[in-house]
Phi, psi and omega in degrees: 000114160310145153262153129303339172255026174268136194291112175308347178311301177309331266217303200288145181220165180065249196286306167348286182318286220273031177244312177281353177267346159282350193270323175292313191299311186310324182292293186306308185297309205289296182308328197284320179326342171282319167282128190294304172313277210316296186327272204317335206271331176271299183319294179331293158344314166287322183268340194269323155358292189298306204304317162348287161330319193267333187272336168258197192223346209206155210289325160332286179321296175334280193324300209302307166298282200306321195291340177310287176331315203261338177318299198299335208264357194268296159319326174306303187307322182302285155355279216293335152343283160293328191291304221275328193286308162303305182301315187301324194297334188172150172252340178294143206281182194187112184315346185262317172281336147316290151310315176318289185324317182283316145326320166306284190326274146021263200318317168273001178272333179249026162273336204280000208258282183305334152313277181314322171277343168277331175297317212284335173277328154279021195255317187295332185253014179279314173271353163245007146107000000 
């Protein structure tokens, strides 16, 4: 016996797979755009990317300031995930969805922690040299 409610995604192979899966991210990116942390953190993002280029020096440095910026904005998605998951199950509070939630949060305070501190480091050795 089939189920009928199993996701046609799996069924899929090749190009077919990696065409509809780009559309389900686009879909995810469209859904995080809707969250205000994800929003400010993709506006920040536009401007801190470019600036990356100009504060580092070494293609490294680059990688490292961009990656920071897109880490904070990949936990935020994760974040709202989990967040978005614990809600279908129940709204009602409950001590395990708290924690789930609260550990999601945890988690974008210290992408945003680790963020701040490679800026705050290449920015510093960018003006002293």
């Amino acid at each position: 016996m089939t189920d009928l409610n199993v996701n046609p995604q799996k069924a899929r192979k090749g190009l077919s797979r990696i065409f509809h899966a780009g559309g389900y991210s686009l879909a995810g990116l469209k859904a995080g755009w809707g969250e205000t942390a994800f929003r400010q953190e993709a506006i920040l993002a536009c401007l801190m990317l470019p600036l990356a280029f100009w504060i580092g020096q070494t293609w490294v440095e680059i990688a490292l300031l961009c990656g920071a910026v897109i880490l904070v904005m990949v936990v935020e998605l994760l974040n709202t995930g989990i967040e978005t998951a614990i809600d279908r199950i129940g709204t009602e509070w409950h001590a395990l969805s708290k924690r789930a939630k609260d550990m999601g949060s945890a988690a974008v305070l210290l992408s945003l922690l680790l963020c701040l501190g490679i800026w705050a480091a290449a920015i510093w050795k960018f003006i002293h040299g």
